[in-house]
N, CA and C of each residue as an Amber inpcrd file, in Angstrom:
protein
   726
  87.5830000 120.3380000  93.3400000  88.6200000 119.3880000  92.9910000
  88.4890000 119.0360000  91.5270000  89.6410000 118.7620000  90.7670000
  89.2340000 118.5460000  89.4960000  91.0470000 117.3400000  89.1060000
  90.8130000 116.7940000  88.5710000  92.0410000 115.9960000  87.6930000
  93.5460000 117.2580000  87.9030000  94.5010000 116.1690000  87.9230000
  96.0370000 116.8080000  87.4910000  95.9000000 118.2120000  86.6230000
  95.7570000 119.3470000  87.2770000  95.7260000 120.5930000  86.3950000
  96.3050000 121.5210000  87.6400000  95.5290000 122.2630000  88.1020000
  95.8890000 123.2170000  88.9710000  95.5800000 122.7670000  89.8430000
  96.0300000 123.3440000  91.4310000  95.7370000 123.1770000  93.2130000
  94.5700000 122.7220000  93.8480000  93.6080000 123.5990000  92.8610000
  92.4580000 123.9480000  93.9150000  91.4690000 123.1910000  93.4570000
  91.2350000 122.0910000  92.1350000  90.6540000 121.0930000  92.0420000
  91.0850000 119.9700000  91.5950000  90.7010000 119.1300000  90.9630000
  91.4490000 117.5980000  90.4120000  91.0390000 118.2070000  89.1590000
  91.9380000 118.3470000  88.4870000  91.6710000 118.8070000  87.1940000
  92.2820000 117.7880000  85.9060000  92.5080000 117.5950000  84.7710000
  92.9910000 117.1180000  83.6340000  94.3670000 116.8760000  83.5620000
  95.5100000 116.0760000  83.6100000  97.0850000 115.9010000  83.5520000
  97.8500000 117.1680000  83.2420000  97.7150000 117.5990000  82.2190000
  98.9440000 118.7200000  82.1750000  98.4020000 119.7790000  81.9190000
  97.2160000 119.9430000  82.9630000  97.2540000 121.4560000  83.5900000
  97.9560000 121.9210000  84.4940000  98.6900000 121.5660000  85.7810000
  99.6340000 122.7280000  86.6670000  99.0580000 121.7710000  87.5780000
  99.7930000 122.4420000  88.7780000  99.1480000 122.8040000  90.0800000
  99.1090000 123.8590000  90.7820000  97.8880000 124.2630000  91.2750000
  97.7010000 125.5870000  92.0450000  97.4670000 124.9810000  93.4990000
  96.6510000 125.3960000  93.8440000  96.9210000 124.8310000  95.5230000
  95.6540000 125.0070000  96.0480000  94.7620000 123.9390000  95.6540000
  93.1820000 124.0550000  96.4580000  92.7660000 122.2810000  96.6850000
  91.1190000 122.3300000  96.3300000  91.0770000 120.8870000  96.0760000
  90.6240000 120.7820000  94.6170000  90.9410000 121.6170000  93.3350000
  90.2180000 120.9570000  92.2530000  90.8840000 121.2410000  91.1620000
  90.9010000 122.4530000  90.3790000  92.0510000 121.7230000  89.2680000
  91.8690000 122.8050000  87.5870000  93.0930000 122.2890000  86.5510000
  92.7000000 123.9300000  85.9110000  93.9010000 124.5490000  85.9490000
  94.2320000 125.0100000  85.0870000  95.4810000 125.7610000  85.3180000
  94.8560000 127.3750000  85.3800000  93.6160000 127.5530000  86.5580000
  93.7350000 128.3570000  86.8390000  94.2750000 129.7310000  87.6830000
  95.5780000 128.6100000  88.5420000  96.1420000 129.4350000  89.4310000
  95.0970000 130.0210000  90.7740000  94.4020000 128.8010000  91.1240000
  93.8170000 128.9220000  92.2720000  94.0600000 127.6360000  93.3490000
  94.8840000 127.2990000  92.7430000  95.3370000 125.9980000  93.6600000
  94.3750000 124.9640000  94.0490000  94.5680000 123.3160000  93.8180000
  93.4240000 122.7540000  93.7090000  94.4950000 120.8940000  93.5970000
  93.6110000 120.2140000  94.3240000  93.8710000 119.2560000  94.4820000
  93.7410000 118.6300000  92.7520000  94.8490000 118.1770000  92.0540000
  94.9790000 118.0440000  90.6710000  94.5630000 116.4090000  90.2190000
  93.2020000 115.8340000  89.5660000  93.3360000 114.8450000  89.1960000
  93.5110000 114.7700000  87.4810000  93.7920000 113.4550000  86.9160000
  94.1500000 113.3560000  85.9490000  93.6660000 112.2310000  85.1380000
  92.3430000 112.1100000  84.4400000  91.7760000 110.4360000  84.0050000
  92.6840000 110.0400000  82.5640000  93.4440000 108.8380000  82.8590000
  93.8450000 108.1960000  81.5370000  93.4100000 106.8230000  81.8130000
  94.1910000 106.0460000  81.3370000  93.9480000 104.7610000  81.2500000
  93.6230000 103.9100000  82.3280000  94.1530000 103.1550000  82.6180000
  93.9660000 101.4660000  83.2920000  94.2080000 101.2570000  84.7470000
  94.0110000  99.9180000  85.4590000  94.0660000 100.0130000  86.9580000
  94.3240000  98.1220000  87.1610000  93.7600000  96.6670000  89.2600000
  93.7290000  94.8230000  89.7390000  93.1900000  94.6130000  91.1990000
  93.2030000  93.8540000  92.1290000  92.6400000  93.6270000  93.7330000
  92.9450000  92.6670000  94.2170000  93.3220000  92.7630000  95.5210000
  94.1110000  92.3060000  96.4190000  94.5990000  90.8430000  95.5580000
  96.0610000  90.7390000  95.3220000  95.8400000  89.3770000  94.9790000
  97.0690000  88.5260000  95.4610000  97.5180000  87.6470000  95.5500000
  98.7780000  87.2600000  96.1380000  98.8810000  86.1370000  95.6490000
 100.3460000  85.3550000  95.8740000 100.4690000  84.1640000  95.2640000
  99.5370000  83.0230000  96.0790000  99.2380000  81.9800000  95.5790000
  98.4320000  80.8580000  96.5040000  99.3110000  80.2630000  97.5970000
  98.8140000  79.9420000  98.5360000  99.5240000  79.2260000  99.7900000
 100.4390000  77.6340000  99.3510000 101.7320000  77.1880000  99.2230000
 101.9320000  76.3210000  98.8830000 102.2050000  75.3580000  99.9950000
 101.7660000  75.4720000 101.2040000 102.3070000  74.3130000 102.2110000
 103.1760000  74.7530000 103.0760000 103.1930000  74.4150000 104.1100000
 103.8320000  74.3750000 105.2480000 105.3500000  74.1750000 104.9930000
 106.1980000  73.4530000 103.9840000 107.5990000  72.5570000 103.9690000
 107.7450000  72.7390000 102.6380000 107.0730000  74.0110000 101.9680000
 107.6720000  75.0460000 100.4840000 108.2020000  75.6370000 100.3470000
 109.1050000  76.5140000 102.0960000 109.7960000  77.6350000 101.7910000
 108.9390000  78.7300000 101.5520000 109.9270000  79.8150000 101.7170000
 109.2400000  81.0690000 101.4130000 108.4610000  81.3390000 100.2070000
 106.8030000  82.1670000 100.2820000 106.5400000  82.1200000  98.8620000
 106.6560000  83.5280000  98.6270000 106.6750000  83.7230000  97.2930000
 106.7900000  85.1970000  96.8520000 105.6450000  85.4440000  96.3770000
 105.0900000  86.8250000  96.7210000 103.8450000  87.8110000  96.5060000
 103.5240000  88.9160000  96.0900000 102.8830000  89.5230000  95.3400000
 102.9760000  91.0060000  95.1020000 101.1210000  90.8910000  95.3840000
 101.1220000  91.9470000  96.4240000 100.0130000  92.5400000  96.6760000
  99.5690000  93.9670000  95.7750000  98.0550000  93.6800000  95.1270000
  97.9870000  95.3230000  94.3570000  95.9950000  95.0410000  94.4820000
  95.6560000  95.5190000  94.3500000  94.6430000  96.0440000  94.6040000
  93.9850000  96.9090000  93.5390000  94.6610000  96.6770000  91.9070000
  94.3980000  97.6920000  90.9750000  93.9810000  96.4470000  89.7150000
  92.9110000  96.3710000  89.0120000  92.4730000  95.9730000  88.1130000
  94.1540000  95.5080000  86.8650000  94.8600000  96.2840000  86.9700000
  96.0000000  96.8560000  85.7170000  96.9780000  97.5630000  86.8170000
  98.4280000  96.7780000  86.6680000  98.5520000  97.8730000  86.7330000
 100.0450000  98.9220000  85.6810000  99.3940000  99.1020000  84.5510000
  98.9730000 100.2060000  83.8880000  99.4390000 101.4780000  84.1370000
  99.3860000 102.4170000  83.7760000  99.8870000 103.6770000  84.2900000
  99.5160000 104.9060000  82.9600000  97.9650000 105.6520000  82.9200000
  97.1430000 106.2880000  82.6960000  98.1920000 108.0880000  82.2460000
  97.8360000 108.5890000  81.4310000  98.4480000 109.6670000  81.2920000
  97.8010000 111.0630000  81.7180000  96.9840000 110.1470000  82.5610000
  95.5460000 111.6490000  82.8370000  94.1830000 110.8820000  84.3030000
  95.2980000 110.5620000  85.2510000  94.2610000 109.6630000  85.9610000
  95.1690000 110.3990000  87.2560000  95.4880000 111.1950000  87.2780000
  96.7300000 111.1920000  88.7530000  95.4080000 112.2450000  89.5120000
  95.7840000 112.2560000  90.8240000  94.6960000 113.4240000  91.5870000
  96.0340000 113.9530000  92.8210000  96.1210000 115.2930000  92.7540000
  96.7430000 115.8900000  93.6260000  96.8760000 117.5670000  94.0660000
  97.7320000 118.2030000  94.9370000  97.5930000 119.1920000  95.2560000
  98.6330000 119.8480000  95.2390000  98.5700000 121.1630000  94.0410000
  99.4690000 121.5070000  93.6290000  99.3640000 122.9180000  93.8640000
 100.7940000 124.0020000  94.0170000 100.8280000 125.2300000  94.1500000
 100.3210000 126.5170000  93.1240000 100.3530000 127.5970000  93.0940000
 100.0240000 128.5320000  92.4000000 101.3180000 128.5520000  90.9590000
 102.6520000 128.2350000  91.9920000 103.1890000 128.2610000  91.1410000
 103.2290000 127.3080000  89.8340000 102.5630000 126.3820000  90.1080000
 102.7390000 124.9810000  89.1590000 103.8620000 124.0110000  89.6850000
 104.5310000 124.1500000  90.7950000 104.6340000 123.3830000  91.6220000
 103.2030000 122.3920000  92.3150000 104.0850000 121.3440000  93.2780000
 103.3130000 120.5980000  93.8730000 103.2790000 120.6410000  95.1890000
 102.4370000 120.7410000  96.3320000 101.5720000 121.1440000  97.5340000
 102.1450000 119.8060000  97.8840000 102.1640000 119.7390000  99.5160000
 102.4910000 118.3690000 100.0030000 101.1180000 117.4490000  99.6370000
 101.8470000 115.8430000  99.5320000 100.6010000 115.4730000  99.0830000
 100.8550000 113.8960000  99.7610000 100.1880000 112.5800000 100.1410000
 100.5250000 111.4160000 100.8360000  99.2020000 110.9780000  99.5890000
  99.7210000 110.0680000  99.1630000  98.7010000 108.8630000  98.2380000
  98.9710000 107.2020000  99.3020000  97.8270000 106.6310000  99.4720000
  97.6760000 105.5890000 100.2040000  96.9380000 104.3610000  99.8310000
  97.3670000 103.2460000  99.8010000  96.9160000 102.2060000  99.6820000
  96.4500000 100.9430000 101.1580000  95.9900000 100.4830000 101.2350000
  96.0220000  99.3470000 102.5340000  95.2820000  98.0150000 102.3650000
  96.4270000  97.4920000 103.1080000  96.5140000  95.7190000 102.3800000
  95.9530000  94.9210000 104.0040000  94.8570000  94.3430000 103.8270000
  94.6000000  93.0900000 105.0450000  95.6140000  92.1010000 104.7170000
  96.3830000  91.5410000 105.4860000  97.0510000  90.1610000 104.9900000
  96.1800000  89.0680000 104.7200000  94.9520000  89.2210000 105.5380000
  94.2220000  87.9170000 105.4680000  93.3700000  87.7470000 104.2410000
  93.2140000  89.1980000 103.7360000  92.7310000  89.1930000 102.2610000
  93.4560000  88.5120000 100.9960000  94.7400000  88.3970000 101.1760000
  95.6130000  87.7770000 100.4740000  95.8240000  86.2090000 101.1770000
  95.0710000  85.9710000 101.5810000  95.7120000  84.2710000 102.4440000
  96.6880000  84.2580000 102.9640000  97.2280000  85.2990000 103.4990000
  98.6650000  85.6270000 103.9210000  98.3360000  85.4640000 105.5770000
  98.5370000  84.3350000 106.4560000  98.2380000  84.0480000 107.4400000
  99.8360000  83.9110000 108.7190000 100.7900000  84.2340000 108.0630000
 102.1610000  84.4340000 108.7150000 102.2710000  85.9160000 108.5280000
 103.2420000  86.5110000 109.0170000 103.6200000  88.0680000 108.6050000
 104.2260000  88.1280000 107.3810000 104.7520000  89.2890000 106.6160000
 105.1480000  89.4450000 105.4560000 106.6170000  90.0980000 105.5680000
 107.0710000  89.6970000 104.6420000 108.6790000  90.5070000 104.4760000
 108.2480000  90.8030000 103.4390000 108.3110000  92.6230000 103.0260000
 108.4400000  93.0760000 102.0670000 109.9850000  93.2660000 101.6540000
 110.0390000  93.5810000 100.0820000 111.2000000  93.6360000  99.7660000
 111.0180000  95.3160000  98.8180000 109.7810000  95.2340000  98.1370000
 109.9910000  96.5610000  97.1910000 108.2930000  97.1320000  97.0580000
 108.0790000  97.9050000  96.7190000 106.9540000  99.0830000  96.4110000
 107.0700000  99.4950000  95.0420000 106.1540000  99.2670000  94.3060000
 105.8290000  99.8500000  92.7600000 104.5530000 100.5830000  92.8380000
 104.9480000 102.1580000  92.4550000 103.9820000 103.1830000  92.7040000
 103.8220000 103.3710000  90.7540000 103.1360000 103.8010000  89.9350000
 102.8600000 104.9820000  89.5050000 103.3440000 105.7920000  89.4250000
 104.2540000 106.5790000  87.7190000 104.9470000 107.7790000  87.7850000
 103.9980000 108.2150000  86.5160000 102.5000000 109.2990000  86.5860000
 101.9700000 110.3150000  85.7940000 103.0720000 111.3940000  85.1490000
 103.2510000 112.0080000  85.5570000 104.5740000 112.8600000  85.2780000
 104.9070000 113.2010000  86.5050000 106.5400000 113.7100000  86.6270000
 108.0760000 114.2190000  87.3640000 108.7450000 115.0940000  86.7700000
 109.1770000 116.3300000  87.0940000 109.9160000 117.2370000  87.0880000
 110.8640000 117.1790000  87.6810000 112.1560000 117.6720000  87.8820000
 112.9380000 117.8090000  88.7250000 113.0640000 116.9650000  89.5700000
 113.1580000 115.4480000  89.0370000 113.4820000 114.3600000  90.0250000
 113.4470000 114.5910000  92.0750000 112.2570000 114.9380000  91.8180000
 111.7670000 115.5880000  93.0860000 111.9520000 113.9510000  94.1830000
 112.1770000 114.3210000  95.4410000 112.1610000 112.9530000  96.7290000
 111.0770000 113.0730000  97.2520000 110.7750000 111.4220000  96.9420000
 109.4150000 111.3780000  97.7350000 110.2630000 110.8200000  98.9980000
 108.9960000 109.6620000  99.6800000 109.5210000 108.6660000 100.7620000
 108.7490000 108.0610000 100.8020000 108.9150000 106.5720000 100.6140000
 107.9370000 105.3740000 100.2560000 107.7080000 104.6510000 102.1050000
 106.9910000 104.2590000 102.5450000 106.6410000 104.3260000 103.9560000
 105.6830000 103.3300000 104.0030000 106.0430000 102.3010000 105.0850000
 105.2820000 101.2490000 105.4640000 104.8060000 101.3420000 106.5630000
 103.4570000 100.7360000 107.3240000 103.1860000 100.7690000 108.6350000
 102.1700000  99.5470000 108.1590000 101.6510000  99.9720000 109.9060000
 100.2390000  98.7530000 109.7840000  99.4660000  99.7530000 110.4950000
  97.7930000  99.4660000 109.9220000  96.8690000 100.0420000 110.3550000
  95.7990000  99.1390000 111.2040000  96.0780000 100.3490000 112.4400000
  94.6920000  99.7810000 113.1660000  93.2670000  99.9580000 113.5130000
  93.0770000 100.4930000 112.5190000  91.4920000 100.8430000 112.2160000
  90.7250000  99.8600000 111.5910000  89.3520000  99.9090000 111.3660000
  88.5930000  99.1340000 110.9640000  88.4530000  99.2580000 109.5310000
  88.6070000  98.3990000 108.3350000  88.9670000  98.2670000 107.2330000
  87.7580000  97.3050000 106.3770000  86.6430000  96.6000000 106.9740000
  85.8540000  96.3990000 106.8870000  84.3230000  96.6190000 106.9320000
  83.4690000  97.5310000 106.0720000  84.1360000  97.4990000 104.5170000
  85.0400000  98.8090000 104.2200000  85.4380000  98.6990000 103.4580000
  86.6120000  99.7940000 103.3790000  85.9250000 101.2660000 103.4210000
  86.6770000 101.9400000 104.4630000  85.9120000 103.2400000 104.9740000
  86.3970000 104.5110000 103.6470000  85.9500000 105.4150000 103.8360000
  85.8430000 106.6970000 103.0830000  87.1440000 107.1440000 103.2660000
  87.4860000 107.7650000 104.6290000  88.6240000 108.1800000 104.9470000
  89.2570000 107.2000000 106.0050000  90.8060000 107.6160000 105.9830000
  91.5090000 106.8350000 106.7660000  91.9680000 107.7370000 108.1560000
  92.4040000 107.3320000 109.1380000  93.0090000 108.0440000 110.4820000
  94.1610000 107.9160000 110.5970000  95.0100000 109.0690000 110.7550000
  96.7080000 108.7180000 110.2420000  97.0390000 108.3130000 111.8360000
  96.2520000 108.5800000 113.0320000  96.5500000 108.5950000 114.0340000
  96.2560000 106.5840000 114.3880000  96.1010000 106.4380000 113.7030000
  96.0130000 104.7900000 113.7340000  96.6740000 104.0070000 112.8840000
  97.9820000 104.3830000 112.7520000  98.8710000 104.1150000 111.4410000
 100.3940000 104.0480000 112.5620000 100.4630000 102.9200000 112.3660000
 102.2110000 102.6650000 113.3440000 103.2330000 102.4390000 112.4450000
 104.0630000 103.8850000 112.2900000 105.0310000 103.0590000 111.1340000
 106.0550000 101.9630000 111.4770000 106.7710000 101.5200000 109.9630000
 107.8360000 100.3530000 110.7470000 109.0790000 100.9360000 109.7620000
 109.0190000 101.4960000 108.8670000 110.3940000 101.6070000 107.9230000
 109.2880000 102.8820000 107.1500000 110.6270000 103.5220000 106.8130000
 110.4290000 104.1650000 105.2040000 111.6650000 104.6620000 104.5140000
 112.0810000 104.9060000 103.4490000 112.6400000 105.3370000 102.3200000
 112.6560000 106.3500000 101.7110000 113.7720000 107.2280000 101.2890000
 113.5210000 107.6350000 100.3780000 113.8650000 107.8880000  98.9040000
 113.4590000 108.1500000  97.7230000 113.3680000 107.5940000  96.4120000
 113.1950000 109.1690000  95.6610000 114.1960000 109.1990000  94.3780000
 114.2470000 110.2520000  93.9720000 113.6310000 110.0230000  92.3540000
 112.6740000 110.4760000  92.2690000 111.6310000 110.2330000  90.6560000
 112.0390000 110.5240000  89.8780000 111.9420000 109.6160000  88.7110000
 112.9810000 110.0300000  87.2570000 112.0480000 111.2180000  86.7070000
 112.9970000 112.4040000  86.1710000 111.7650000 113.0250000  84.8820000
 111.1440000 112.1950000  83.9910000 109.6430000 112.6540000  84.0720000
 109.1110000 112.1750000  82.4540000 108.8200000 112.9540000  81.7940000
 109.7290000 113.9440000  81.4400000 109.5010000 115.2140000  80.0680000
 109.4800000 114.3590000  79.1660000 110.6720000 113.2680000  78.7160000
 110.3850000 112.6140000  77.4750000 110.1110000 111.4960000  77.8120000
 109.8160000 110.9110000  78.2370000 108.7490000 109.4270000  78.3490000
 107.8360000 109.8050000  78.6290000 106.9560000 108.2850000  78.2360000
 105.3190000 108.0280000  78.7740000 105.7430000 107.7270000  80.2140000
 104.4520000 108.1110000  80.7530000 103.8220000 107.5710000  82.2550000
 104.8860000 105.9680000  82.1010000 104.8630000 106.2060000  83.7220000
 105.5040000 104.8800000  83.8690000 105.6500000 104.3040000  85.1100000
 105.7970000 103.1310000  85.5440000 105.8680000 102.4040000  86.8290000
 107.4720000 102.4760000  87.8820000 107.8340000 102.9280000  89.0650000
 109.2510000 102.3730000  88.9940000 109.3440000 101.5620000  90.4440000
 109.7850000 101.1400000  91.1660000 109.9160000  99.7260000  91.5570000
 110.8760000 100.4100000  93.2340000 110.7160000 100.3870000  94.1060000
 112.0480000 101.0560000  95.0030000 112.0970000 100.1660000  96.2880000
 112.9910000  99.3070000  96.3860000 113.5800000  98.3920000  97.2740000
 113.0460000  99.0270000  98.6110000 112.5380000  98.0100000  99.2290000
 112.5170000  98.7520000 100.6500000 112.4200000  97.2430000 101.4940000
 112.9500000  97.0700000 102.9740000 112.6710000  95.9670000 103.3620000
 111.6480000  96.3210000 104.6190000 110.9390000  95.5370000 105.4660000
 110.0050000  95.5480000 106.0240000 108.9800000  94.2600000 106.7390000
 109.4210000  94.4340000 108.0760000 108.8220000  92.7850000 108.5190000
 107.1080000  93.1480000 109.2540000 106.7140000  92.5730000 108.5050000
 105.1220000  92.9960000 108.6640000 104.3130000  91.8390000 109.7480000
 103.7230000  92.0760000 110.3320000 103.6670000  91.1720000 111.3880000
 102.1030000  90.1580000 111.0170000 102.4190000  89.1620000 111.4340000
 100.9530000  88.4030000 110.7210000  99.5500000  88.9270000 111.3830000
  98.7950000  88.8040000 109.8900000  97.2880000  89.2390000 109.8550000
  96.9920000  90.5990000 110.5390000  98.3740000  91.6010000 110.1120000
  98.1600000  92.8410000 110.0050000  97.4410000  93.5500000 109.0680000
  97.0650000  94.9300000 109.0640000  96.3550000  95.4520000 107.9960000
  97.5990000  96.8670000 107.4600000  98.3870000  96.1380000 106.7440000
  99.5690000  97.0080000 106.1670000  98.9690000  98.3560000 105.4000000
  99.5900000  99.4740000 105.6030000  99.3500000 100.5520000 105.1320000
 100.9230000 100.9180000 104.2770000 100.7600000 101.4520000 103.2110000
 101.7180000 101.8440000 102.4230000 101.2930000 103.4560000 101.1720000
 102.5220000 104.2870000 102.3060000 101.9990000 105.8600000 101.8240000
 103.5770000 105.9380000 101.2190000 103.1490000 107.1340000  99.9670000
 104.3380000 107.6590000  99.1180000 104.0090000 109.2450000  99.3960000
 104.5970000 109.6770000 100.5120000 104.8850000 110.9440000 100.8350000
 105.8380000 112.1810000  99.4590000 104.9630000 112.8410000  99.1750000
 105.6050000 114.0390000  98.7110000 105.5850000 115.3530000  99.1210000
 106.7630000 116.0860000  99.7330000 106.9580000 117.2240000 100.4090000
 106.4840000 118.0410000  99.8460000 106.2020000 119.4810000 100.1160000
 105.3450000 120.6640000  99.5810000 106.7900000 121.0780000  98.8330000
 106.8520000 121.5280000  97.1810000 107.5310000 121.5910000  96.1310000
 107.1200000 123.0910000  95.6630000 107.4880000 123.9160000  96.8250000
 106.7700000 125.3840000  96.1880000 108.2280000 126.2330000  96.2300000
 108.2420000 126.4170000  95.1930000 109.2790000 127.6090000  94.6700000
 110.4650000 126.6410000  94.6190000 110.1560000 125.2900000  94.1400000
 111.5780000 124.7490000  93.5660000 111.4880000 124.1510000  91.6560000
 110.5350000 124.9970000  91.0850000 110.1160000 124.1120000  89.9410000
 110.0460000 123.1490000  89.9320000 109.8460000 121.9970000  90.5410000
 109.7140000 120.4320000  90.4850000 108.3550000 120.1050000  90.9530000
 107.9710000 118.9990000  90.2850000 106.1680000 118.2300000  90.6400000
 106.4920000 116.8880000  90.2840000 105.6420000 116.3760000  91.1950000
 105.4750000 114.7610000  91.1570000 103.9290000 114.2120000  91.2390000
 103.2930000 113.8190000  90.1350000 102.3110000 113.0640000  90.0000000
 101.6550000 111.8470000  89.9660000 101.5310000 110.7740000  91.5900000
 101.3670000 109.5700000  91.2310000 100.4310000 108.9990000  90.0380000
 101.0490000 108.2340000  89.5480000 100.2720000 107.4160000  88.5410000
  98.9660000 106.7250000  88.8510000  97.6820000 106.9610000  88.1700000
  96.7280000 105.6000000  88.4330000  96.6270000 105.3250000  86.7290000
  95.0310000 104.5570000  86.9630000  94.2650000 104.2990000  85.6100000
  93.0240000 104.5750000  86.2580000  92.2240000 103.4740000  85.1450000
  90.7070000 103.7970000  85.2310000  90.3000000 102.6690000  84.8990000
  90.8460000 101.2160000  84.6590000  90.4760000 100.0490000  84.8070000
  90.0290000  98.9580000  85.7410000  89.8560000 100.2280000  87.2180000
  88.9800000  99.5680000  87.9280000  89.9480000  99.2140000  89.5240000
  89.4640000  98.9540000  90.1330000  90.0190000  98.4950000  91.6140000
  88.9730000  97.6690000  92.4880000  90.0910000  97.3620000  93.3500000
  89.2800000  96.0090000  94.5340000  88.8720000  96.8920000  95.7270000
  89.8810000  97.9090000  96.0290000  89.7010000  98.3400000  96.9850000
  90.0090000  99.9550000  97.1170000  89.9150000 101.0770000  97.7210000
  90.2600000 102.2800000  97.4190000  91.2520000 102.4630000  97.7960000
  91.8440000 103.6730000  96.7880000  93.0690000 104.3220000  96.6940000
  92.8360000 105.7790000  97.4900000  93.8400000 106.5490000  98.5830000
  93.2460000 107.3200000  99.4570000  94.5530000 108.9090000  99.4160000
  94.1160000 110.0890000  99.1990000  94.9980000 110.8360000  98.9770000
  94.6110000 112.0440000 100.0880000  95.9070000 112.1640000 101.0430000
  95.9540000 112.8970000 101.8540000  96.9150000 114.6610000 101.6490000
  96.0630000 115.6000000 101.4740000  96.7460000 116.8490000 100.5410000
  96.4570000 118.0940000 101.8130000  97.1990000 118.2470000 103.0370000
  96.9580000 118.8040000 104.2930000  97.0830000 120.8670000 103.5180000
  97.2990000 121.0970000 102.7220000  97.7280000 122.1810000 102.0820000
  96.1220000 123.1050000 102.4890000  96.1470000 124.4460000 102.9630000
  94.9580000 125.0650000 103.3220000  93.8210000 124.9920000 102.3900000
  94.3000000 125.0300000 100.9600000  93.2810000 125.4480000  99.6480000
  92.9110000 123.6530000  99.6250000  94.0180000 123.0930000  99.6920000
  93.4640000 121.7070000  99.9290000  92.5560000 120.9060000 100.4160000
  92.6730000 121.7310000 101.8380000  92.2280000 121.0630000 103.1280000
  91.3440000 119.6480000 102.8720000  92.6810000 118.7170000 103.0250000
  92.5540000 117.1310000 103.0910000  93.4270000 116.5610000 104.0390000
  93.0620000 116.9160000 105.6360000  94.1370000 116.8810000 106.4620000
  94.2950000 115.1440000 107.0570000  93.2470000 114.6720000 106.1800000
  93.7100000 112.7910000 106.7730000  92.9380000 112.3430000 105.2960000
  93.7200000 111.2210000 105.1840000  93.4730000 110.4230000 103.5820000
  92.0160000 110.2920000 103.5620000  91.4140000 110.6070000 102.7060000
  90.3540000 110.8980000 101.5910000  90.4590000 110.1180000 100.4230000
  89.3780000 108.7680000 100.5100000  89.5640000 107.7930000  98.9740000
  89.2850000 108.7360000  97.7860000  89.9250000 108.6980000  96.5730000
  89.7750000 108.9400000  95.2130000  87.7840000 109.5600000  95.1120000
  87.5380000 108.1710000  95.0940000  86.0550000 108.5620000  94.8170000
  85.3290000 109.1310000  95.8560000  85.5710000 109.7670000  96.8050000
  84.8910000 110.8660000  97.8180000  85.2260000 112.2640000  97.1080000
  86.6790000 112.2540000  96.9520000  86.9200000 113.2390000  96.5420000
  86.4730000 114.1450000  95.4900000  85.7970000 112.9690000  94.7070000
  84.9950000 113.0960000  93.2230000  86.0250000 112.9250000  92.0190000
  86.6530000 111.2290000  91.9720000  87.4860000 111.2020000  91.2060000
  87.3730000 109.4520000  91.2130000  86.4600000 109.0980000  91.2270000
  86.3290000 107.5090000  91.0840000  87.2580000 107.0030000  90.3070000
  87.7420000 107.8890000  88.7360000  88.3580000 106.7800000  87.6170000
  90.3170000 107.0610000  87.7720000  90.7260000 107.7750000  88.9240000
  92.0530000 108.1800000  89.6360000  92.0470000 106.7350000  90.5780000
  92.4750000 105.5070000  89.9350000  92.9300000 104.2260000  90.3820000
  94.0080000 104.1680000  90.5290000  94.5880000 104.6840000  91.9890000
  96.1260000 104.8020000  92.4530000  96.5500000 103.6030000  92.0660000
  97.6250000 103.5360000  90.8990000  98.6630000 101.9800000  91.2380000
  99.8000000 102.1600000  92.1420000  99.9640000 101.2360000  92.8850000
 100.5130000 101.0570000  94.2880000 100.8090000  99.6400000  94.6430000
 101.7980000  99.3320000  94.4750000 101.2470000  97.5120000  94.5550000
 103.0270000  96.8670000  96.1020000 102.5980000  95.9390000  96.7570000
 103.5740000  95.7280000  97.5410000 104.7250000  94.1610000  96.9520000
 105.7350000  94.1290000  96.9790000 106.2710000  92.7450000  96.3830000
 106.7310000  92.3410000  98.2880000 106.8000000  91.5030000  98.5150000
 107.4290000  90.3790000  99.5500000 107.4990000  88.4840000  99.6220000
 107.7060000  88.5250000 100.5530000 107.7520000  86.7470000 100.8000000
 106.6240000  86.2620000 102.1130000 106.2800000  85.3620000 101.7880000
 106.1200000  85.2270000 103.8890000 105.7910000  83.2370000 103.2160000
């Protein structure tokens, strides 16, 4: 695995993707990471009372969140296309003092670079696995979805890395353990790639990338730093009310 380069490891940002777990524009395919910049943890607005009305929250879990030009980790084809790939975040409510359920309203992921305004699908559930302390890998088979979306990525040939924001609604049920995945389909033989954004300024909790592709073989989410990519700080952050 090597940083954003080629398939077959996490390799450096604008090397390719080939289709393994590590990276390189060597055309061996490799799960692609990418170290740039910056990253915050679990944080939410404070509880204002019972007879305050709804409060508003953005849950993130990233030191910054920033958006790195060389921090992305994923799994990309021979062609320099991109391999299916699921990046994952997961939120305790109770970690946030969030002791009612949540209405989400929107999802702000991380855009490393986009080609061909490729569709992801931004996807909410709740997880029922044990999250204490936060495990290595996750079990997709313990993941109940409730909504998802889908969202078409701007190019960044000429912009910097950048954040974008995609409405989604979602009634989260209290002192759930919310899971929130940005699905990208296998992108082989359409010239288009999509690279979630992180940094390297640190996190509360891990960021988890699921890349089921054979050269890949990452057939259930795998945190960043197992993978051998500690400073790939998925930004991922949730906005709602409760």
């Amino acid at each position: 695995m090597t940083p954003r380069g080629s398939a077959c490891l996490l390799v450096g940002l604008v090397a390719c993707a080939s289709a393994g777990v590590n990276g390189g524009d060597d055309g061996s395919g490799s799960i692609d990471a990418a170290p740039g910049p910056d990253a915050r943890g679990d944080a939410a607005a404070p509880d204002a009372g019972p007879d305050a009305g709804p409060i508003d929250v953005t849950l993130t879990q990233t030191t910054s969140g920033s958006v790195g030009s060389n921090n992305s980790i994923a799994c990309g084809n021979p062609d320099g296309t991109m391999a299916e790939n699921s990046w994952y975040r997961v939120f305790r409510l109770a970690d946030a003092n969030i002791t009612t359920g949540l209405r989400v309203i929107a999802v702000t992921f991380g855009v490393q670079e986009s080609l061909g305004m490729p569709g992801v699908q931004v996807k909410i559930g709740t997880y029922s696995g044990n999250l204490q302390p936060p495990p290595s890998q996750l079990d997709t088979g313990l993941i109940s979805p409730l909504t998802a979306v889908t969202f078409n990525v701007p190019n960044t040939t000429s912009t910097a890395p950048m954040a974008v924001t995609v409405p989604i609604i979602a009634n989260v049920p209290a002192l759930s353990q919310m899971v929130v995945e940005v699905f990208a389909p296998d992108l082989n033989g359409t010239s288009k790639y999509f690279y979630l954004g992180g940094n390297n300024a640190g996190e509360a909790k891990p960021g988890y990338l699921r890349a089921p592709s054979g050269a890949c073989a990452t057939p259930q989410p795998r945190s960043t730093t197992v993978l051998g990519f500690p400073m790939s700080n998925l930004v991922i952050s949730v906005s709602g009310t409760h």
